[in-house]
N, C-alpha and C positions, 0 to 999 in steps of 0.2 A: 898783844894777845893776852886777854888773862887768862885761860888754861888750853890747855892740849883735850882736844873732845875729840880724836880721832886715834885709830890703831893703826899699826902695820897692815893688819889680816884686812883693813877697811879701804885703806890704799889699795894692796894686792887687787882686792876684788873689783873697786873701781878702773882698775886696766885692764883684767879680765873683762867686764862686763863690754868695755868699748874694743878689744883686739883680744879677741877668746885663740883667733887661729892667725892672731900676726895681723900685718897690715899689707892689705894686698898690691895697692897705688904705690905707695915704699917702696917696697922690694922687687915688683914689677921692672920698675924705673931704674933699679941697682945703685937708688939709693944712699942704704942704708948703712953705708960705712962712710958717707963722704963729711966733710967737716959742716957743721951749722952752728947756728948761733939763733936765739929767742927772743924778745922784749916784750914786755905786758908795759902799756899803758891806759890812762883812765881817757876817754873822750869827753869827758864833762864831772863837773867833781862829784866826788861820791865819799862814803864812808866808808871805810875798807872793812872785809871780810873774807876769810881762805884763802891769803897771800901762803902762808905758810903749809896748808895743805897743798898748795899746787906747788909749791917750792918740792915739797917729798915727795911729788907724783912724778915728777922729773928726774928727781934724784932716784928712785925705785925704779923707774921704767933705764936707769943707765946713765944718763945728763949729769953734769954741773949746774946749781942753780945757786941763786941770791936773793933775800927778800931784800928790796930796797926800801918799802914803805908797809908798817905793822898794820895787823890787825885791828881795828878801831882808830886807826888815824882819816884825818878828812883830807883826801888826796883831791889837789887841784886838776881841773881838766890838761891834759899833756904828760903828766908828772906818771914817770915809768916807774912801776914796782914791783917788776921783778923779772929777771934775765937770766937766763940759760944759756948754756953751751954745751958741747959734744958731736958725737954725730948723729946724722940725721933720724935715723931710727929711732931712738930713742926722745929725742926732739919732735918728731910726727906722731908719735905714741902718744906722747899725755897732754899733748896740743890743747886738743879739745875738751877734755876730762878737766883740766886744769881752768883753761878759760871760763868753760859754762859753770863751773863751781863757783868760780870768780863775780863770775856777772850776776847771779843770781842771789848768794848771800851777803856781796855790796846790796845790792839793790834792798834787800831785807836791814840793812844794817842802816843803813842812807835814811831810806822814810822814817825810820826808830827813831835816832836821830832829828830828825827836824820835826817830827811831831814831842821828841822831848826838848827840845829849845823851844818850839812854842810855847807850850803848857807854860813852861818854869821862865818864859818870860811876861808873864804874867803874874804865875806864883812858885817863886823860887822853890817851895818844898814837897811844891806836886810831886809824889811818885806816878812814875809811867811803867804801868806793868803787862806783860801780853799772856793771853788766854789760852787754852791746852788746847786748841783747835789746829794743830801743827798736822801738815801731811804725816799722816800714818806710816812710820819706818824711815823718817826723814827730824825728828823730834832734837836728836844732837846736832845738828848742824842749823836748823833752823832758831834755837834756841841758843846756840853760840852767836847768829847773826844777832839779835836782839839784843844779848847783854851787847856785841862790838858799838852798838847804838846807843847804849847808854842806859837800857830799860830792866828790866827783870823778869823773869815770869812768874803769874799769877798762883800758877797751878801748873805742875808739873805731870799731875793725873789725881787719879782717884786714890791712889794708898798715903798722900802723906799732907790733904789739906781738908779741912771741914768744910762743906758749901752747903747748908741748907736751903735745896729747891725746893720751891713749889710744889713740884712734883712728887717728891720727900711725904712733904703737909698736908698731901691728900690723904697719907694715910695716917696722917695723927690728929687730936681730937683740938689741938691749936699750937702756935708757933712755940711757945713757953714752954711747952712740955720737949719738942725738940729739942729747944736749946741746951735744958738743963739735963737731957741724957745725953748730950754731946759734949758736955762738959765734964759727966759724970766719966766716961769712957776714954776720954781723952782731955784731962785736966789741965794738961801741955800746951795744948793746940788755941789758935784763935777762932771764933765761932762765924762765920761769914754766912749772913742771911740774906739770900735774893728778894725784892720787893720789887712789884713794877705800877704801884699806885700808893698815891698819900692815904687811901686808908688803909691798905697794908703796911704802911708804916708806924701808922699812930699803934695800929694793933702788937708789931713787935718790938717797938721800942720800949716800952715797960720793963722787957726781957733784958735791955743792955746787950745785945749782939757786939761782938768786938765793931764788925764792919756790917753796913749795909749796903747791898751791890744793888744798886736801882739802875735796874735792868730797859733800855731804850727808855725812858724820862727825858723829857725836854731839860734844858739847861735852867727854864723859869722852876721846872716842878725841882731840879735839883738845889734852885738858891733856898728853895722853901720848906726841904729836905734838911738841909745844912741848918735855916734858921728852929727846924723844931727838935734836930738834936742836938745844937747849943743850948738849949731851954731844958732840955728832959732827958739828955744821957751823952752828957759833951765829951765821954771816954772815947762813946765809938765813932768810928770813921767813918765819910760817908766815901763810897764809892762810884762812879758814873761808869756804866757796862753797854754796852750793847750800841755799835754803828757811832762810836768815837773812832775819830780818823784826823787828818791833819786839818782839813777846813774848819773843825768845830773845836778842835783841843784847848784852844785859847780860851773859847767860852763856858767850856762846860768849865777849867780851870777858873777862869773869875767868878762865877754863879757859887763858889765854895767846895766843889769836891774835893776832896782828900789825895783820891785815888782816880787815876783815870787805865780804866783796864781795855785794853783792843785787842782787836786780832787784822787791824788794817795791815800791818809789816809785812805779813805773810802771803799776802795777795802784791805788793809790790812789782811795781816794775821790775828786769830784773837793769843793773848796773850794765853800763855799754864800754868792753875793753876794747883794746887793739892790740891784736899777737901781729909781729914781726920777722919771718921767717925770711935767713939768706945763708948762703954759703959764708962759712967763715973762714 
């Protein structure tokens, strides 16, 4: 795991939201004091993500838990990562809460992952980074799944990257004048320009933009991208944006990109566990 992106108050709320008034099958049954025991395993391999939050959701809801396999390890199909015990109440509390967290930012973490072993077996120094397109109030966990994958994100929002859109350019008299007040204003920052045609390119590369994000370009318009900012501004990077995903990563990586930015992770299947529930 490389950091803690959850709170206490974030668990709480997560068993609240699934047992606001208890668990009514549980307790019904009388349950909820009897001894049990849990196993998570992967049904087919995956990259791991929220071992560790579902280990505290167990241990909050009252359980003993164990992470047997970390965050960002590539767990083979069978291979159990992680095991609870207690009683049952508290084992049928975060059951669910635990697993579906489980299955879904694997699954986010898994495609990162193999669309970043494509790329960079191709071209070892490709960065793979994913786009601020994250479910809305869902942005830390999904963005935990992606780095467990190996990637980074692009943009984390609007307050702390420069992205000269188009949309921007409509209201300024040409791309030049953008850049150099965006540089003026934030001297720090790198200048990241969308393009989504080679003559929009010839037009801002004069400018030297740090990065240029060529936005859905064919992987042919991007090798010819790459060859005319070798020739005329070989500081900046080129970047390939827009419906990169794991079928194409490999080529838009040989054609020359730099950068290959997606938001494919995020739509992911989600990861398929197996919870284990028995009397212990």
């Amino acid at each position: 795991m490389t950091y803690k992106w959850w709170t206490q108050a974030s668990v709480d709320a997560l068993l609240a939201e699934d047992a606001p008034y208890g668990d009514l099958t549980t307790e019904s049954l009388a349950l909820t004091g009897r001894k049990a025991r849990l196993t998570m395993a992967m049904r087919a391999d995956a990259t791991l993500c929220g071992v560790e939050l579902a280990r505290d959701l167990f241990r909050t809801a009252g359980a003993e838990a164990d992470v047997l396999a970390a965050t960002g390890a590539r767990a083979p199909a069978g291979e159990t990562i992680l095991m609870a015990q207690g009683t049952a109440g508290p084992i049928f509390r975060a059951w669910k809460v635990a697993q579906t967290l489980v299955e879904y930012l694997s699954g986010i973490a898994t495609l990162t992952a193999d669309i970043v072993a494509t790329a960079r077996a191709v071209s070892p120094d490709i960065a793979v980074v994913t786009t601020r397109k994250t479910l809305p109030g869902a942005k830390a966990q999904m963005i935990a799944a992606i780095r467990a994958g190996g990637a980074f994100p692009h943009r984390l929002g609007l307050s702390e990257t420069l992205l000269l859109f188009p949309e921007h350019q409509a209201f300024l008299t040409d791309s030049a004048v953008g850049i150099a007040a965006l540089r003026r204003a934030a001297p720090e920052k790198k200048v990241v320009v969308e393009v989504k045609t080679l003559d929009e390119v010839d037009a801002v590369l004069p400018a030297h933009p740090d990065v240029l994000q060529c936005e859905k370009m064919t992987p042919s318009d991007i090798a010819e991208v790459a060859r005319r900012v070798a020739a005329r501004a070989p500081e900046t990077k080129v970047a390939a944006a827009g419906g990169v995903n794991l079928a194409n990563a490999a080529t838009y990586a040989a054609a020359g990109a730099h950068v290959l930015v997606t938001s494919a992770p995020y739509w992911a299947r989600p990861a398929d566990v197996k919870v284990v529930i028995s009397p212990a």
